[in-house]
Structure formats: C-alpha cells, structure tokens
N, C-alpha and C positions, 0 to 999 in steps of 0.2 A: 301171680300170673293166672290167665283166667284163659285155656286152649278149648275150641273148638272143633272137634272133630266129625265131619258131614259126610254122608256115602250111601251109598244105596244101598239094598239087600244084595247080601254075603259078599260084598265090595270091597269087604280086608278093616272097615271104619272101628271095630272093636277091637281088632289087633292092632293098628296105628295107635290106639290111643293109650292101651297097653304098654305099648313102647315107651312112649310119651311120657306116661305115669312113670314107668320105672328108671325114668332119669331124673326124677324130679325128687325133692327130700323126701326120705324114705320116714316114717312105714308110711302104706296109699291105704286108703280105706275104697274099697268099690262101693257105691251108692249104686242100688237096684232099685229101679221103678215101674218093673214090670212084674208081671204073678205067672206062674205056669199054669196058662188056661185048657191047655190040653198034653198029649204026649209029646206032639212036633215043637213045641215053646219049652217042654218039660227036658228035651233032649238039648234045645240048643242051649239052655240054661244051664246042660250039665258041663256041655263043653266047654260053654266062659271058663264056667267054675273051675275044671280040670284042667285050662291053660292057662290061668292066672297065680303069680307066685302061693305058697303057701301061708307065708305070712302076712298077708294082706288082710284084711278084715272084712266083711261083709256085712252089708245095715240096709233093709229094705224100709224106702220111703213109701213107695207108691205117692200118693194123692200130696203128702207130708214134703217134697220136695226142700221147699227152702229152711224150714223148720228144720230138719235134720242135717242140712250144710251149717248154718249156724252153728251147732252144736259141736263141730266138728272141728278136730285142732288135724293138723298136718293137711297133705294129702286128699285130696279125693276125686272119684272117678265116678263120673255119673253115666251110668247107660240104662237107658238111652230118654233124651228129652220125648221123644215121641212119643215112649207108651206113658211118659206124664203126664202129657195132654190128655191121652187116653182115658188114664185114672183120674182126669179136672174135668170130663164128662165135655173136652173142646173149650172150657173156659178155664185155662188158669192162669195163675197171678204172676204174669210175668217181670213187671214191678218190683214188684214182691221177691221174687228170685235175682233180678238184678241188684235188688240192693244187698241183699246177702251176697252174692256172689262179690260184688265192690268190699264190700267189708272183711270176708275173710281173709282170717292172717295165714292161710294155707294157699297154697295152687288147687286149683279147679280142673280138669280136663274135662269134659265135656261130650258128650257123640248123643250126635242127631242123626234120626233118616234124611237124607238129600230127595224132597216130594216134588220137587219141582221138575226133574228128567223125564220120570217116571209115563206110564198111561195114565190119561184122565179119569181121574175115578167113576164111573158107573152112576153111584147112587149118591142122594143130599147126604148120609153120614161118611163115605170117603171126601167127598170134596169139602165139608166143613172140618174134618179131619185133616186133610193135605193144607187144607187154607191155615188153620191154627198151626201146627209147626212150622209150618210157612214165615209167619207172623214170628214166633217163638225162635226160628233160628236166628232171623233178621237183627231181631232185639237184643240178643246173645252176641251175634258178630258186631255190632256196636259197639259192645262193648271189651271185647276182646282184645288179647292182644298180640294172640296165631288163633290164626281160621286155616282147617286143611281140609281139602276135598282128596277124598279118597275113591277111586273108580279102578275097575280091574286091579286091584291092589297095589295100583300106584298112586301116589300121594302127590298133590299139588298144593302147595301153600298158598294163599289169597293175600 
C-alpha cells in the first residue's frame, strides 16, 4: 500500500501520517529527509522524534531517497517529500522513487507539503521549489492508493 499524506505547515500532516503508520504492520521505520539546519528545524525535529512510538527506527536519506526505501523491509514513513526535493537541489528522480515505491513489498506513507494553497513565493528559488513538489506530489498521487489532505487538522481523503 503506497499512502499519501499532504497539509500545509503545522496542519496535523505528520500526525495523520503517524496514525496511518501505526495501523499498518508493524515495526515502521521513519525515513527522514530533512537535516536540522538551524534551532527552529532542530526543535521540530525533536518533537516528531518525541511523539513517535519508541520502537520505531530512524534512517536518514536526505538526497538518497529511493535507495534507502529499496532496502527497506516492512513499514516506512517518509517525511517529508519536500525537504527531498530540497536535498535534489529541485531536481529529483521522481521515476526513480516511483518505481521503488511500486516494488516494495512493505507499505509506504508518505507526507508532503500541500504548495499549492499556500502564498506565491516571492523569489525564482521558492517558486521552482513549490513547482517541483508540485510536480512530485502529483506523481505520487498517481500512483497511490489513499491520498489525504490534511488542513486545520482535519483529514480529507482524495
């Protein structure tokens, strides 16, 4: 099963997904693809960490996305597709990530930023930024098979 989980900033989209995961066969591995680039990323990183069960695993991809789902047996919980893009410098192999994600013999969850609500970014790096997850959700919900939007921390199934 390959879930989707979309929301905008602090819209509940890592707690749904949480949820998600921990119905699904256990153990979940959390896949992280984000780095603590200051204090305010350092804190919220501490929170996942501190509300997410204890036996859960933690394996940071960053850039390495599909590589490390492949390898991966049960369970996994990627958060979030966005600071992936991030770390693919706005170019990554989204191909690449669908066909792993097709092939693993675990479930997937999934969480994205929802760019598309959002204000129009300012500068050429927000908006080729919003454009590529843009792009990266789309591709994902293709192939999915629950897509949930998450706003005020209510949950809408697509």
């Amino acid at each position: 099963m390959i879930a989707l989980v979309l929301g905008g900033t602090r819209s509940g989209k890592s707690e749904e997904a949480e949820r998600l995961a921990s119905s699904l066969p256990q153990p979940v591995t959390y896949v992280a693809t984000g780095v603590a680039s200051d204090d305010a990323i350092a804190q919220r990183i501490a929170t996942h960490r501190a509300r997410r069960p204890a036996d859960w695993d933690t394996v940071d991809a960053g850039a390495d996305l599909a590589v490390v789902l492949a390898e991966l047996k049960g369970t996994a919980l990627v958060d979030s597709l966005g600071t992936w893009v991030a770390a693919c410098d706005m170019a990554p192999d989204v191909e690449g990530l669908r066909r792993v994600l097709r092939k693993r013999s675990g479930d997937t969850v999934l969480v994205s930023e929802e760019v598309g609500l959002g204000v129009h970014p300012p500068t050429e790096l927000g908006v080729r930024f919003a454009d590529a997850v843009g792009d990266v959700n789309r591709a994902v919900a293709a192939i999915a098979d629950d897509v949930r939007l998450v706003v005020a921390g209510r949950v809408l199934r697509l």
